[in-house]
N, C-alpha and C positions, 0 to 999 in steps of 0.2 A: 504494500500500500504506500503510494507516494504522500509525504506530508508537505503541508504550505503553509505559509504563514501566518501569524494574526495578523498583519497590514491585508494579504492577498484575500481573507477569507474576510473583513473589514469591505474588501472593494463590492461585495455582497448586498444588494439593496433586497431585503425580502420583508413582506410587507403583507398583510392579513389584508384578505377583499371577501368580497359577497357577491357570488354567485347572481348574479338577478336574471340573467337568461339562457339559457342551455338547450342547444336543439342542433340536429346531425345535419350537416349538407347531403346534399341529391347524391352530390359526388361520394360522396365517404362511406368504407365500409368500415374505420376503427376510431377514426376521431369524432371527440363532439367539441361542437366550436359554443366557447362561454361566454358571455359579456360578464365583467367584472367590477364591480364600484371600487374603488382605492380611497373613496374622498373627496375634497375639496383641492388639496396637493396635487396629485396624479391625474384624477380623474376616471371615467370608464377604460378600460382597456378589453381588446379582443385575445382572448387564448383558447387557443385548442389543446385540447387532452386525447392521448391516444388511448381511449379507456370505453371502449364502447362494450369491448366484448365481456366486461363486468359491471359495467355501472348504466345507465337508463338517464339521459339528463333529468326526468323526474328525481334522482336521487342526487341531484348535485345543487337545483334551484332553490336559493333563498340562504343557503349554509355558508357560513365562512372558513376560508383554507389559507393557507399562508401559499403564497407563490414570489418567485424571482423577477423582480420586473425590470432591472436593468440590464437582460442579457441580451443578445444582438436578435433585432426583428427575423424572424424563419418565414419564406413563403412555404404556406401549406396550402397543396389542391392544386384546381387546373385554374382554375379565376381568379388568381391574384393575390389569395387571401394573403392575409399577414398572423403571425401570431408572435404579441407582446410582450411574450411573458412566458415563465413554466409555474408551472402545480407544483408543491412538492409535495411528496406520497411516499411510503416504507416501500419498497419492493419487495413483495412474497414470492419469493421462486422455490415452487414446489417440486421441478425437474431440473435436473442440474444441468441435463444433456438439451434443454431449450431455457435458457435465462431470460432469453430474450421476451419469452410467453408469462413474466412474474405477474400477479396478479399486485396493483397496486394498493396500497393498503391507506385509508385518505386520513387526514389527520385531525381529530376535533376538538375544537377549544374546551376546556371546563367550564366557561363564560364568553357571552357575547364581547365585542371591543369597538373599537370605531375602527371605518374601515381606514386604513391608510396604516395602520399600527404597523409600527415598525420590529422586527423578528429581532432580537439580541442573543 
């Protein structure tokens, strides 16, 4: 396992948002693309999750997650999308011989916070 620094792991912006709309494109067979409130600060942001084949956007609308919002825009899909941000999530890998298949595992606050809260 490589280690990094506290400055390196400092340059880290993660930040708790809420969910407010979840629903899969025409196109997609594994991602669902999120709108995400941050705040007043940030504002709404678009992320996609590659998490179809366990979660139901029903099961993601309205909840709040901590995600990475300063990491470089990804085009996902065939229409331009952009996606702003990542989820972060435990990864459950039940087979060792497909990792890549881990079921992600979602993270839940003990209490609500304002959206924009910053992850320490």
């Amino acid at each position: 396992m490589d280690t990094i620094s506290f400055k390196d792991f400092s340059k880290l912006d993660i930040r708790i948002g809420t969910v407010i709309k979840a629903d899969v494109p025409e196109w997609s067979h594994w991602v669902i693309k999120l709108t995400v409130d941050f705040g007043k600060e940030v504002g709404e942001r678009t992320i996609f999750a590659g998490m179809m084949k366990f979660y139901e956007p029903k099961d993601l609308e309205g909840k709040q997650f901590p995600f990475v919002i300063n990491i470089e825009p990804k085009k996902i899909g065939p229409e331009e999308d952009m996606s702003q941000g990542m989820m972060l999530a435990a990864d459950l890998i039940t087979d060792e011989a497909k990792p890549e298949e881990g079921k992600p595992i979602l993270f839940q606050l003990s209490e609500k916070v304002p959206d924009g809260t910053k992850v320490r």
